[in-house]
Short mmCIF file of the C-alpha atoms (twelve columns), coordinates in Angstrom:
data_MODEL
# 
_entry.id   MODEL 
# 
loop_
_atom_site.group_PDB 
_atom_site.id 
_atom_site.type_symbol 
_atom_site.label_atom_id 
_atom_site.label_alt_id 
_atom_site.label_comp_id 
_atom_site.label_asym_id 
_atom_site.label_seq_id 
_atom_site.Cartn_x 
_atom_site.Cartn_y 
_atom_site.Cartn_z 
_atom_site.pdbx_PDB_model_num 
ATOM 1   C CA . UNK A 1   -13.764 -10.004 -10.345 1 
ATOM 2   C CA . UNK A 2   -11.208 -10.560 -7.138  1 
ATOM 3   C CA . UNK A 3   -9.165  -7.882  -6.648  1 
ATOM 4   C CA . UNK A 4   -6.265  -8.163  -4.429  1 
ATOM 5   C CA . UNK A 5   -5.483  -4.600  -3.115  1 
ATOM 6   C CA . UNK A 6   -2.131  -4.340  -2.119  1 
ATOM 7   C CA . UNK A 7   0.343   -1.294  -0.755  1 
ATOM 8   C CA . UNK A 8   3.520   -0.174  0.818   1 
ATOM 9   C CA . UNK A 9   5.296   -3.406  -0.147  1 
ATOM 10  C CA . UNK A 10  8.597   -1.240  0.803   1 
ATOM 11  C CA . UNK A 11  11.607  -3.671  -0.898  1 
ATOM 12  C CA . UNK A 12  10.392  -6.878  1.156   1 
ATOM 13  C CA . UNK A 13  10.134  -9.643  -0.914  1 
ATOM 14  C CA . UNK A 14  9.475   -12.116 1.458   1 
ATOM 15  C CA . UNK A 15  6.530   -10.482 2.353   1 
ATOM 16  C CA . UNK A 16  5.188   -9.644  -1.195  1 
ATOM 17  C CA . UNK A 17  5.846   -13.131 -2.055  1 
ATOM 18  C CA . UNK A 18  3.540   -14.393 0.694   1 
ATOM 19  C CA . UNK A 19  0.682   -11.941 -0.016  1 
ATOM 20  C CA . UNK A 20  0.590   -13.015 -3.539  1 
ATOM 21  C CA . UNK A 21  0.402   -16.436 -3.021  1 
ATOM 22  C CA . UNK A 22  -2.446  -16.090 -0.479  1 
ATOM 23  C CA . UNK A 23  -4.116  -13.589 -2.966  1 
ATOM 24  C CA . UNK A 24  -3.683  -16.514 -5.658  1 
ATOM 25  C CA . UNK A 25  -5.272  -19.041 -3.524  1 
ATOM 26  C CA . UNK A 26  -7.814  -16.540 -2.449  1 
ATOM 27  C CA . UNK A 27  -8.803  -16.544 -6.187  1 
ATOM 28  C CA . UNK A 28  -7.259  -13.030 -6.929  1 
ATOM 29  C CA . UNK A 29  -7.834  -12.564 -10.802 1 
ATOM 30  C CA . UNK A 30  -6.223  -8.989  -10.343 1 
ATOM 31  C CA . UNK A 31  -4.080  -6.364  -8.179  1 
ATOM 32  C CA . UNK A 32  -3.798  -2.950  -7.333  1 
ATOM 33  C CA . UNK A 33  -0.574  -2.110  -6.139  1 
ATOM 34  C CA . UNK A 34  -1.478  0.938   -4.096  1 
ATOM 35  C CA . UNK A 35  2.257   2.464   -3.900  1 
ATOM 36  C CA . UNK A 36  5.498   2.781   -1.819  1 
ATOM 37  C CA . UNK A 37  7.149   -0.297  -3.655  1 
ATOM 38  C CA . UNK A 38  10.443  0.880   -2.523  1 
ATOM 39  C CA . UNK A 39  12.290  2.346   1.222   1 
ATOM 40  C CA . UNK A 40  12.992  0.871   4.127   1 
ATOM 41  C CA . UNK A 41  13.555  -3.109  3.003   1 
ATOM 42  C CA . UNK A 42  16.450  -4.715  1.109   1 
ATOM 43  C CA . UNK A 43  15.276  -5.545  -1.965  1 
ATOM 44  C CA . UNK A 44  14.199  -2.630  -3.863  1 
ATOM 45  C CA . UNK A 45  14.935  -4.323  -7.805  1 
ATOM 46  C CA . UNK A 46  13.034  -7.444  -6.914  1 
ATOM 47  C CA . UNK A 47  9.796   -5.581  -5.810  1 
ATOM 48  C CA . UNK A 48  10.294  -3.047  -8.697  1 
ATOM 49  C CA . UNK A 49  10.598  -5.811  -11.226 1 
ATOM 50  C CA . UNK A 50  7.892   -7.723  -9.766  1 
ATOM 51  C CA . UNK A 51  5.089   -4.678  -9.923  1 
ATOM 52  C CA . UNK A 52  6.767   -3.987  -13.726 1 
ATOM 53  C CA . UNK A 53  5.842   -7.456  -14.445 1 
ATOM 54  C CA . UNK A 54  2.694   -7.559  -12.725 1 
ATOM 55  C CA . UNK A 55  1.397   -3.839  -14.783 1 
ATOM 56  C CA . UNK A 56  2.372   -5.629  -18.362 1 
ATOM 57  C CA . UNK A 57  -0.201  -8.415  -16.982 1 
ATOM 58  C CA . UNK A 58  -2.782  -5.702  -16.571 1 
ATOM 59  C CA . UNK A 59  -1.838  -4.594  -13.154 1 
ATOM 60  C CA . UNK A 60  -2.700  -1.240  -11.835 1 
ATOM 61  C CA . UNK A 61  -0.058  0.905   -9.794  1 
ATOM 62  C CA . UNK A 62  0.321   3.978   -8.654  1 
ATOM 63  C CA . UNK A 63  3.309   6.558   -7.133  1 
ATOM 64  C CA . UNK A 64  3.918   5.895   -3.387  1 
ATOM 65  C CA . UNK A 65  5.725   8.771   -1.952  1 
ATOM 66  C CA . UNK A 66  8.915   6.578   -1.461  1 
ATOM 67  C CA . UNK A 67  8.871   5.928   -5.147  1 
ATOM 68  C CA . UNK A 68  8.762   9.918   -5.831  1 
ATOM 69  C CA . UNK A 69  11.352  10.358  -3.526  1 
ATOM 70  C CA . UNK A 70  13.683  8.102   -4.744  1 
ATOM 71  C CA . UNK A 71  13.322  9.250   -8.641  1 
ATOM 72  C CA . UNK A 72  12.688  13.260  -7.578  1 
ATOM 73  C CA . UNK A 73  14.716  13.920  -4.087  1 
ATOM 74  C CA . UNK A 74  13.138  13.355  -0.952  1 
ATOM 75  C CA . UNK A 75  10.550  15.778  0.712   1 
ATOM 76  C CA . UNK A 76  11.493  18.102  3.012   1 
ATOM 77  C CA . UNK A 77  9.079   16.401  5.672   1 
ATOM 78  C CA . UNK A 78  10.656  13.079  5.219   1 
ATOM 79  C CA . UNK A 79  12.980  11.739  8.116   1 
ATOM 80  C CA . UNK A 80  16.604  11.072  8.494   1 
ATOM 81  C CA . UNK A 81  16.046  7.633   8.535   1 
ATOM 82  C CA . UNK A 82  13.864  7.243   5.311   1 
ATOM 83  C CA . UNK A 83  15.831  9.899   3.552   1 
ATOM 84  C CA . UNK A 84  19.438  7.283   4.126   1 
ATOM 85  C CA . UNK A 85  17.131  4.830   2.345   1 
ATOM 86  C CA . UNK A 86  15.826  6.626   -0.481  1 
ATOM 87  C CA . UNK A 87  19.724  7.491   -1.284  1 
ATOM 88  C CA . UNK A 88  20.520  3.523   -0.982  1 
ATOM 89  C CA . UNK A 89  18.059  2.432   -2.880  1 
ATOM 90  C CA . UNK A 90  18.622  4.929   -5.792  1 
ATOM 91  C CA . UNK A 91  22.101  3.018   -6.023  1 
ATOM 92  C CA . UNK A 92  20.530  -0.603  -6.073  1 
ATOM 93  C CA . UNK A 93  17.822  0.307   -8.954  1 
ATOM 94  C CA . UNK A 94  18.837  0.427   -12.411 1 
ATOM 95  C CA . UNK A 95  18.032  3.109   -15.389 1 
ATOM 96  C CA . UNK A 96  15.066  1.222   -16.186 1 
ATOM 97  C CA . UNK A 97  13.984  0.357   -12.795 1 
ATOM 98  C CA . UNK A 98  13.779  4.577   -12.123 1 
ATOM 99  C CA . UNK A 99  12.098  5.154   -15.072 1 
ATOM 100 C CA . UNK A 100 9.339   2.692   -14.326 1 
ATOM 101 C CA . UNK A 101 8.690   4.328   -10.803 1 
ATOM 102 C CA . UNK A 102 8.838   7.935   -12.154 1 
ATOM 103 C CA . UNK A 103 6.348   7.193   -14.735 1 
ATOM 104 C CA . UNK A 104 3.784   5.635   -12.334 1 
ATOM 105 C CA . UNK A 105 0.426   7.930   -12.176 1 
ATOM 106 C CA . UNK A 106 -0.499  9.662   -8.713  1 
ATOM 107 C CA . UNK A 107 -4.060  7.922   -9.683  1 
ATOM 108 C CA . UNK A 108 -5.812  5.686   -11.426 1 
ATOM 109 C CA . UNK A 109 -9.899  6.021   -11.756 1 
ATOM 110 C CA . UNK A 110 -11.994 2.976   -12.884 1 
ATOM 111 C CA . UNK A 111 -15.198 2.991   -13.127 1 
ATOM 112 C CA . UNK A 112 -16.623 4.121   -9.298  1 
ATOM 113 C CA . UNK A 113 -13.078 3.483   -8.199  1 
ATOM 114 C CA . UNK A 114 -10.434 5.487   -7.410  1 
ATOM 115 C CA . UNK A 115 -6.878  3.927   -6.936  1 
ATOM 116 C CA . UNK A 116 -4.361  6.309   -4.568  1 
ATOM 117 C CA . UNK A 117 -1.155  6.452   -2.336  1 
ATOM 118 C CA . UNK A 118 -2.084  9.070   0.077   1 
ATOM 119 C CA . UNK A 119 -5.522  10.724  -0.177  1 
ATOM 120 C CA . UNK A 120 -7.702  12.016  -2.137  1 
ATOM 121 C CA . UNK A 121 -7.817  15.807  -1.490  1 
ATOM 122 C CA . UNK A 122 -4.312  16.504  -2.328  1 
ATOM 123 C CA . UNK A 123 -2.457  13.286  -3.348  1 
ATOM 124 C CA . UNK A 124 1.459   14.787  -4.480  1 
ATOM 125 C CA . UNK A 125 1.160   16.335  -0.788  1 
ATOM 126 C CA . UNK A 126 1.301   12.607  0.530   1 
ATOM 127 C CA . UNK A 127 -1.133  14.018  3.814   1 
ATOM 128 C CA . UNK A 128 -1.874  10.549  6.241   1 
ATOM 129 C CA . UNK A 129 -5.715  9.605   6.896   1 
ATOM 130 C CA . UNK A 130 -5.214  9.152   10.506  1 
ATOM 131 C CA . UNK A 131 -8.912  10.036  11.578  1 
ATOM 132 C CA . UNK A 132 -12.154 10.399  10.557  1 
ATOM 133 C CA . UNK A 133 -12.322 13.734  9.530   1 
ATOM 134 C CA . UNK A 134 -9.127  13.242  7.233   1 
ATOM 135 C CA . UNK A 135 -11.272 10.303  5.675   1 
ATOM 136 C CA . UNK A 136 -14.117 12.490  5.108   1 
ATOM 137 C CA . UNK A 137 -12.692 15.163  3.701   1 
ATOM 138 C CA . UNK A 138 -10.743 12.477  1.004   1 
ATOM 139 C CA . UNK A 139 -14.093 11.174  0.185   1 
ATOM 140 C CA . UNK A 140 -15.577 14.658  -0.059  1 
ATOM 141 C CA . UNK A 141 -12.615 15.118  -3.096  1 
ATOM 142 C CA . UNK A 142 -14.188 12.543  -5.052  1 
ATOM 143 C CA . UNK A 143 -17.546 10.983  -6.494  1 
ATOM 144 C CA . UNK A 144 -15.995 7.582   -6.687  1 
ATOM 145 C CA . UNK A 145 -17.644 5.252   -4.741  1 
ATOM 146 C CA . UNK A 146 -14.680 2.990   -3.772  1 
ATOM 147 C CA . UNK A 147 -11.268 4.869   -2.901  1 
ATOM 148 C CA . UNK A 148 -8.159  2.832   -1.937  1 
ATOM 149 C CA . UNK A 149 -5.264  3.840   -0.400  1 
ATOM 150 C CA . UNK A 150 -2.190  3.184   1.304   1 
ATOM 151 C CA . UNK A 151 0.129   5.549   3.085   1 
ATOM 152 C CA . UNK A 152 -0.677  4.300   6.703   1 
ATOM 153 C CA . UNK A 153 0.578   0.930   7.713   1 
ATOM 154 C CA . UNK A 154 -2.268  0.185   9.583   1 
ATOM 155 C CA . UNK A 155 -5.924  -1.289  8.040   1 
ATOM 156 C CA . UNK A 156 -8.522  0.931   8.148   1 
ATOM 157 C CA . UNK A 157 -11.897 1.275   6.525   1 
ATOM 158 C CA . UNK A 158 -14.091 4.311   6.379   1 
ATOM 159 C CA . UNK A 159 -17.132 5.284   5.375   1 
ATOM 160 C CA . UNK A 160 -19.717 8.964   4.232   1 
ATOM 161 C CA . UNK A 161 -23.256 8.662   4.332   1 
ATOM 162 C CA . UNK A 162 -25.512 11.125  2.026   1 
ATOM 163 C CA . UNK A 163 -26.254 12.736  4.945   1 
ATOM 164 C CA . UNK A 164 -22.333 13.612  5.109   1 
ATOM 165 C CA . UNK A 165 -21.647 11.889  8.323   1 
ATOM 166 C CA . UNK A 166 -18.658 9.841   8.383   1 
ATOM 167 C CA . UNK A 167 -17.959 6.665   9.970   1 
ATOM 168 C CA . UNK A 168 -15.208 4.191   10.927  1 
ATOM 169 C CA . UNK A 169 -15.267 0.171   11.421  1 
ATOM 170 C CA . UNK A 170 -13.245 -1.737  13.336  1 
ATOM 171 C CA . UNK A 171 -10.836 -4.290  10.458  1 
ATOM 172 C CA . UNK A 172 -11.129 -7.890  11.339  1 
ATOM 173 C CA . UNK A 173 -9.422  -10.180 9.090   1 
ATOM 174 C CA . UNK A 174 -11.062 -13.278 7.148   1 
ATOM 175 C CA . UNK A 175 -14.679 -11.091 7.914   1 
ATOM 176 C CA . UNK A 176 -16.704 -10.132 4.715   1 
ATOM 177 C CA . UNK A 177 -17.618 -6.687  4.374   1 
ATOM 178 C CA . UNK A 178 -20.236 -6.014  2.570   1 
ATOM 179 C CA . UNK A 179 -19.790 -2.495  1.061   1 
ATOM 180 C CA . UNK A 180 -23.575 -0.692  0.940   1 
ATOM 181 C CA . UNK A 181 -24.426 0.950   -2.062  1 
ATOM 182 C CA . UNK A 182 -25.687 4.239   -0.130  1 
ATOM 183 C CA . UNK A 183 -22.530 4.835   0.879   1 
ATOM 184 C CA . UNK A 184 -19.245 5.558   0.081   1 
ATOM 185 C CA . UNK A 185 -16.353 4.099   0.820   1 
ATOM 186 C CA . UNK A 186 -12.722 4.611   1.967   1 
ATOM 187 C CA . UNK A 187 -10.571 1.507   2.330   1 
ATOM 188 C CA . UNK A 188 -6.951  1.295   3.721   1 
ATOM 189 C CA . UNK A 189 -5.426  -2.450  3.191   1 
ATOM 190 C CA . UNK A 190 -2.350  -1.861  5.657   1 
ATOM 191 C CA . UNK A 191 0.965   -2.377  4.571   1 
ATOM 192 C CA . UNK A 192 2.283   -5.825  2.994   1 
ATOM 193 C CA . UNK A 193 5.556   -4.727  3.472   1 
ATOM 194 C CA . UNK A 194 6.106   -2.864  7.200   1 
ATOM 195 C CA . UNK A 195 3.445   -3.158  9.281   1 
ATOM 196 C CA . UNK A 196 3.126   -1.036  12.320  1 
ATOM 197 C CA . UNK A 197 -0.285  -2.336  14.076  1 
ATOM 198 C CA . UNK A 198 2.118   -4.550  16.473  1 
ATOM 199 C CA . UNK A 199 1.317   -7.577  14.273  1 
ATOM 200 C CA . UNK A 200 4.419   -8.426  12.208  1 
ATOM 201 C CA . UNK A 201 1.891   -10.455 9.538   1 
ATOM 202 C CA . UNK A 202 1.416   -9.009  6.004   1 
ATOM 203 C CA . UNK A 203 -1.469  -6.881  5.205   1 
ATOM 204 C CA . UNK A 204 -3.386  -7.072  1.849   1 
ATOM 205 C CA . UNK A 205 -7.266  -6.965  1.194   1 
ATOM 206 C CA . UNK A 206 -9.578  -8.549  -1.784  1 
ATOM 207 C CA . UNK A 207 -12.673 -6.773  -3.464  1 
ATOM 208 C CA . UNK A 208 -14.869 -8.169  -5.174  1 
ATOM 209 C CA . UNK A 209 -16.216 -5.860  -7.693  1 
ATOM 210 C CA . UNK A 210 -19.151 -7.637  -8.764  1 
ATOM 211 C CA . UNK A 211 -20.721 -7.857  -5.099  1 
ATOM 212 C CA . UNK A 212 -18.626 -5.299  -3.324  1 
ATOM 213 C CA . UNK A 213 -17.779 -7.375  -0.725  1 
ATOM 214 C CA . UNK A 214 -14.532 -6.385  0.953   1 
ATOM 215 C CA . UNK A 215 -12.386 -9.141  3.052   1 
ATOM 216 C CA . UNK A 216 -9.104  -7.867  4.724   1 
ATOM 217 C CA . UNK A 217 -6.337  -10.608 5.484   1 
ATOM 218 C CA . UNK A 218 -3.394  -11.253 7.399   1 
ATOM 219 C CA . UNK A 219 -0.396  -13.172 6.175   1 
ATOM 220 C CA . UNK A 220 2.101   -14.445 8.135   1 
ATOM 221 C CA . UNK A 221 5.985   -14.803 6.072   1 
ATOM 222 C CA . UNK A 222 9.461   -14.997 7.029   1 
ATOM 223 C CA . UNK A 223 10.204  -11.504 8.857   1 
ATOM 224 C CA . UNK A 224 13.200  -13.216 10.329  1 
ATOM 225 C CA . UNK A 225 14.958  -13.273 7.044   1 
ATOM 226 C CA . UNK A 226 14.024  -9.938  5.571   1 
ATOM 227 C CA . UNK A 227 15.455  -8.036  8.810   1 
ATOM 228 C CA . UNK A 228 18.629  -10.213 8.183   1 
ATOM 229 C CA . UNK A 229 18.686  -8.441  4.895   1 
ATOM 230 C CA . UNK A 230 18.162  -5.343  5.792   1 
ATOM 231 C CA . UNK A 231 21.200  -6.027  8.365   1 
ATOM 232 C CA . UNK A 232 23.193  -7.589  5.852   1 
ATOM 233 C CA . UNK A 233 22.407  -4.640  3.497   1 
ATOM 234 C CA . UNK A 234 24.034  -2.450  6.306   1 
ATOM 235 C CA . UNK A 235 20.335  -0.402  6.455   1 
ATOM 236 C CA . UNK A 236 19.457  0.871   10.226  1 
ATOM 237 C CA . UNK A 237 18.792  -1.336  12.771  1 
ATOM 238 C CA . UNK A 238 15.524  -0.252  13.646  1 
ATOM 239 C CA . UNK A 239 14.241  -1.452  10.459  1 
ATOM 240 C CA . UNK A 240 15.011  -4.767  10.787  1 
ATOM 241 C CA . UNK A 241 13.597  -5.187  14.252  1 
ATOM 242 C CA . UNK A 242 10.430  -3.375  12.914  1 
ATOM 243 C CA . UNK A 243 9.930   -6.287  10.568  1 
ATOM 244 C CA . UNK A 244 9.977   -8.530  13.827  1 
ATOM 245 C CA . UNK A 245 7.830   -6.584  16.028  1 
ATOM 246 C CA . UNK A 246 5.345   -4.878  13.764  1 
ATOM 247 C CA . UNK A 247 5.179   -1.440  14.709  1 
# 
């Protein structure tokens, strides 16, 4: 089975749009929306809806910490800038909308794989796998062989020996990745929704579960007219031109 791994969409339908229509072409038979479905873009109910829809079709999703923020309060860690958001998009989400994104799980574990925002080790504390040794100690939380996460915009892929040694490689899209069985794995799609790599294209990735071959992509889509809604939508500046310049 293809399965089109897919996180931090963050209200941007233009880009979700284009992911899932390269994941459809790609031969995606199913997705794993990895969190963070809401914040910082325009269009909060669409991308809501969308997942909802998705997760009757036997989707899996779990809680970003946008989402939590926006049904629970935001964090005390989160910034000016993302808290304005979460308040605007509680106002542009509906009663159902909420309760969809409050009941999301903080996990989901299928067979050797383990489906997560954040991490691992401590997933409601929403702690960023920035290095190596944060990626080892996530995979050191779990026996799954696969874990996938979002959380930082950026592709990434990790791996833990059985000697305990971790290791990094570099992303490069369109490249199968053959995951080796005597090793686990830690793999970070990058965002669909707000990149921050300085490449304004989309970010998704496909496994395939049968050969555990991993294949991240890049997908261009219209970043022009998701800034102008984030404009139009009176949301700050800088996350419009983010759209535009990636980072």
């Amino acid at each position: 089975m293809k399965l089109a791994l897919v996180t931090d969409l963050h209200a941007n339908r233009e880009a979700v749009e284009a992911v899932m229509a390269h994941a459809a072409a790609q031969g995606a038979q199913r997705h794993a929306f990895l969190g963070d479905f809401v914040g910082y873009g325009a269009e909060p109910g669409w991308v809501v809806d969308y997942v909802i829809e998705q997760v009757s079709r036997g989707a899996i999703a779990v809680m970003g910490n946008h989402d939590a923020a926006v049904v629970k309060g935001p964090s005390p860690t989160m910034i000016a800038q993302a808290r304005e958001v979460v308040a605007w998009t509680r106002k542009h989400l509906d009663d159902d909308q909420l309760a969809f994104l409050g009941s999301l799980p903080m996990s989901v574990r299928e067979a050797d794989r383990l489906f997560v925002h954040a991490n691992a080790f401590a997933p409601t504390q929403w702690a960023y796998v920035v290095t190596r040794m944060e990626a080892v100690r996530s995979l050191l939380s779990t026996d799954s062989r696969f874990t996938f996460c979002g959380h930082v915009h950026e592709p990434r892929l990790y791996h833990l020996g059985t000697n305990g040694r971790g290791g990094e490689f570099v992303t490069v899209p369109e490249v199968q990745i053959p995951l080796s069985a005597q090793r686990q794995w830690l793999v970070i799609p990058g965002s669909a929704g707000q990149p921050r790599d300085g490449n304004p294209a989309a970010c998704y990735a496909l496994f395939d579960t049968a050969s555990a071959v991993l294949t991240y992509h890049r997908v261009p889509y219209d970043h022009d007219s998701a800034a102008a809604k984030i404009r139009a939508a009176g949301l700050p500046e800088r996350l419009a031109q983010r759209l535009i310049d990636g980072d």
